[in-house]
N, C-alpha and C positions, 0 to 999 in steps of 0.2 A: 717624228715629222711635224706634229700638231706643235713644239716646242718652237722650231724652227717656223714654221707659219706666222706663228705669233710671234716671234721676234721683229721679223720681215713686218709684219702691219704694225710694230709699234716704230722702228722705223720710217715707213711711212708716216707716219701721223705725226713724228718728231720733224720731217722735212717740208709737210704736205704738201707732196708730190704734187696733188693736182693743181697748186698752183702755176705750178710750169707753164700752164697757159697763158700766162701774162708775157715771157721773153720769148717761148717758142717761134707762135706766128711770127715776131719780126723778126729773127734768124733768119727764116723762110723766104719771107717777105723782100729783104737783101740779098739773098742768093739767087733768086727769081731775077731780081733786074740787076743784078750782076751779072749774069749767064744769057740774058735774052731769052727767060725759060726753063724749060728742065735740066740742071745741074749734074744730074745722074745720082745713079744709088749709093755709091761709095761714098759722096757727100753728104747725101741723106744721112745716111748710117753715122758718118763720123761728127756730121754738127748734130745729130740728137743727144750722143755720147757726149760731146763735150758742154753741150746745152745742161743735160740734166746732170753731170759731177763737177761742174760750176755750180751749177746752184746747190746742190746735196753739200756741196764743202762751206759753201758763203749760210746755208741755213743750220747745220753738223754746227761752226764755228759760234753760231746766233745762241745756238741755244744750249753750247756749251758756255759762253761764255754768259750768258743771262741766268744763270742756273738758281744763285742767290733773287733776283727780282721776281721770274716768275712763279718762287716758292709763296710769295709775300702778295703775290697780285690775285684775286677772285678769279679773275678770269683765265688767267694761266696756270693757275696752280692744279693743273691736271693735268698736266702736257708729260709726256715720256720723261722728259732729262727731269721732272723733278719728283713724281710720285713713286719712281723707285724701278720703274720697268725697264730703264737704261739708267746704267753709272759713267761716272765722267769719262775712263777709262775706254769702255767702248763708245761713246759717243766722240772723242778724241782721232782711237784708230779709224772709227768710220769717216770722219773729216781728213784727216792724213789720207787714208787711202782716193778717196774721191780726187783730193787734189793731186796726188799722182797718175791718176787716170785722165784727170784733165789736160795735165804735161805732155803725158804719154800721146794723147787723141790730137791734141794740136804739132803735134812733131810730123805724126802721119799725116796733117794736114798740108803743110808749107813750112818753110823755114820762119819766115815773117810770123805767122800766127802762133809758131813755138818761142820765139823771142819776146812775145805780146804777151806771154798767156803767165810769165812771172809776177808784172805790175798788173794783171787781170785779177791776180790772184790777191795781189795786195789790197787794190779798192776792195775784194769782194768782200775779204778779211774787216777793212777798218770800220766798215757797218756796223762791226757788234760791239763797238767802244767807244764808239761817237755819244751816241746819247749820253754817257756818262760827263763830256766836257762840253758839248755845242750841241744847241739848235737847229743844226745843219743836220741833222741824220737825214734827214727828209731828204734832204736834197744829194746825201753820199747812197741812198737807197737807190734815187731815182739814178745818179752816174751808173751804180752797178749793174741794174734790168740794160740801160741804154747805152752799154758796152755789145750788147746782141746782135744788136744792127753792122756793126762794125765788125764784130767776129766774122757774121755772115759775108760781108765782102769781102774780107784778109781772105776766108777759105774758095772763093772763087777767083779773085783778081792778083790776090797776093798785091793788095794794093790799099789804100785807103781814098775812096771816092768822095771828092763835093756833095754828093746829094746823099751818100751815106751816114755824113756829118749831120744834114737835116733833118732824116730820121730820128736818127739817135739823139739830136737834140727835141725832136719832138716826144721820143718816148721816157725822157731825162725827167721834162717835165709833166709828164702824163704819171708816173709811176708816186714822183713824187709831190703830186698835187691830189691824189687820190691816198697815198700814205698820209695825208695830212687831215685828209677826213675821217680816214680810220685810227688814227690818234687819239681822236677828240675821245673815244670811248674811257681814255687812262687819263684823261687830265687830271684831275682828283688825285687820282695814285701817283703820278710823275709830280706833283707840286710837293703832297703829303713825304716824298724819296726823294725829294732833289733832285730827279732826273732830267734832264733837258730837251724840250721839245718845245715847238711851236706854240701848241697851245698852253702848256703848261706856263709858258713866258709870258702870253701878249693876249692870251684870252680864246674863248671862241669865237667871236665877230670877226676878228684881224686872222684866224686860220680859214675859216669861208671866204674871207675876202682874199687873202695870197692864195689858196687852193684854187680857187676860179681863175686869177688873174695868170697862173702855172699853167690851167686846162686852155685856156686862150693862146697861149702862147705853144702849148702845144698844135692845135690847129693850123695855127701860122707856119709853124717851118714842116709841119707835115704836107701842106701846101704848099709849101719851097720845094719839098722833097720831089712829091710830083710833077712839079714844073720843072725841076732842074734834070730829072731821070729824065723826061721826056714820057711819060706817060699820059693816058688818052683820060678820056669820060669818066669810065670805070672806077680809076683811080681817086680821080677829082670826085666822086662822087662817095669812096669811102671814106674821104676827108670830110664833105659834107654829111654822111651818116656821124663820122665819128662827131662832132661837133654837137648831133643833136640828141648822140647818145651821153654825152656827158654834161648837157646839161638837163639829162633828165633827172642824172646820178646826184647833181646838187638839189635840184628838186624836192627829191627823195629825200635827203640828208637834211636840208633846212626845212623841212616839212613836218620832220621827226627823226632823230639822233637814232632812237630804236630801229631805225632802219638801214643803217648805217655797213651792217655785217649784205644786206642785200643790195647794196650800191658798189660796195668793195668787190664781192665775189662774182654778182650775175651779172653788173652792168659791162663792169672792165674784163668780164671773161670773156663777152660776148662781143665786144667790141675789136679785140684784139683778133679772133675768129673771122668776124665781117669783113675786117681789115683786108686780110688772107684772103679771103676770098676773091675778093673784088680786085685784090690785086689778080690772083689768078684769069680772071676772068678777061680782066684788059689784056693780061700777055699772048690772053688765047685768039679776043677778037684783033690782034693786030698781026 
């Protein structure tokens, strides 16, 4: 049993689950004002299922396919896929399977979200071979989290909504405008590997300055978002939280780089949380 435990926690630690807190809330978030409210449990059920083997497949795939870099990188070179506690083999079937369960949870959801969920799979896929040709990972990162929003309305409306688009173009650029500050930690290692990224191209001044200019513009159509839903105060106002939670997060970041792991994980966790909430809270005073 103690074998199997420790399997289960190094899988965990090869996906880190807890970051799921970054797409979960806006799955949520779009299903709420999809539905005008409680969606029921059946949905519940089936968008967490399909929330977390989306991502178990797109992070399974990351760090199958990164296996070679992060032997070579300081910072990775602990991680499951490469110190020996998982082989390619299984970290492969666990990605395969995931993505079959992602097929499977979208079928049961609608027809529409089981026809979506083949080219869902594909962006979620070309994340871990971007870096290798383009600059852009940052930006096929942030497409992937900002597919959530959209899942979330297919499995209520079986539709694709205007202001669902706002969303997800706000969290496009929230995911990767915030990947672009947690980059900054490998520059060095991406310039030294040829790897292609942001900063590793154009410096760090020029990824602070597009990472803000991304967090702005998520603001903006999160504010579209809420205008166009029809949503009250509440809303608007976790627009205005978020706004003043991410520029705390640069703060942090151009204040000192070593801060960098606390800007990624506790600002954007908690912001996506607030989100949620506040969402809730408008649907309840209305």
């Amino acid at each position: 049993m103690q074998r199997y435990i420790k399997k289960l926690k190094d899988f965990n630690e090869l996906v880190m689950f807890e970051h799921s807190i970054f797409s979960l809330p806006f799955i949520f978030i779009a299903m709420i004002v999809a539905a005008d409210g409680w969606f029921g449990f059946t949905l519940l059920i089936l968008g967490v299922f399909a929330a977390i083997s989306a991502r178990n497949f797109a992070m399974g795939l990351n760090r199958f396919a990164d296996r070679d870099i992060d032997a070579q990188n300081p910072r990775t070179s602990s991680r499951p896929n490469v110190d020996g506690r998982l082989d390619a083999t299984s970290i492969m079937i666990f990605t395969l399977v995931n993505a079959f369960v992602f097929v499977a949870v979208a079928y049961m959801i609608n027809s529409l979200a089981f026809y979506l969920s083949f080219p869902i799979l594909a962006v979620l896929g070309s994340y871990s071979y971007f870096k290798r040709f383009s600059s852009l990972a940052h930006v096929v990162l942030g497409i992937s989290l900002g597919l959530a929003p959209i899942a979330g309305v297919v499995a209520v409306l079986a539709e694709i909504t205007p202001w669902s688009v706002m969303l997800s173009l706000g969290v496009i650029f929230w995911v990767a405008g915030f990947d672009l500050l947690y980059s900054l930690q490998d520059i060095e290692f991406d310039i030294e590997k040829g790897l292609h990224s942001i900063p590793s191209k154009y410096g760090s001044d020029a990824t602070l300055f597009l990472s803000a200019l991304f967090h702005m513009l998520t603001v903006v159509f999160w504010a579209l978002f809420v205008w166009m839903a029809g949503l009250g105060l509440f809303a608007f106002f976790a627009v205005i939280l978020s706004a003043f939670m991410l520029s705390y997060e640069h703060y942090l970041v151009r204040k000192d780089f070593t801060k960098i792991d606390r800007a990624f994980f506790t600002v954007n966790g908690y912001l996506g949380i607030a989100f949620f909430i506040l969402i809730v809270l408008d649907k309840v005073a209305t």
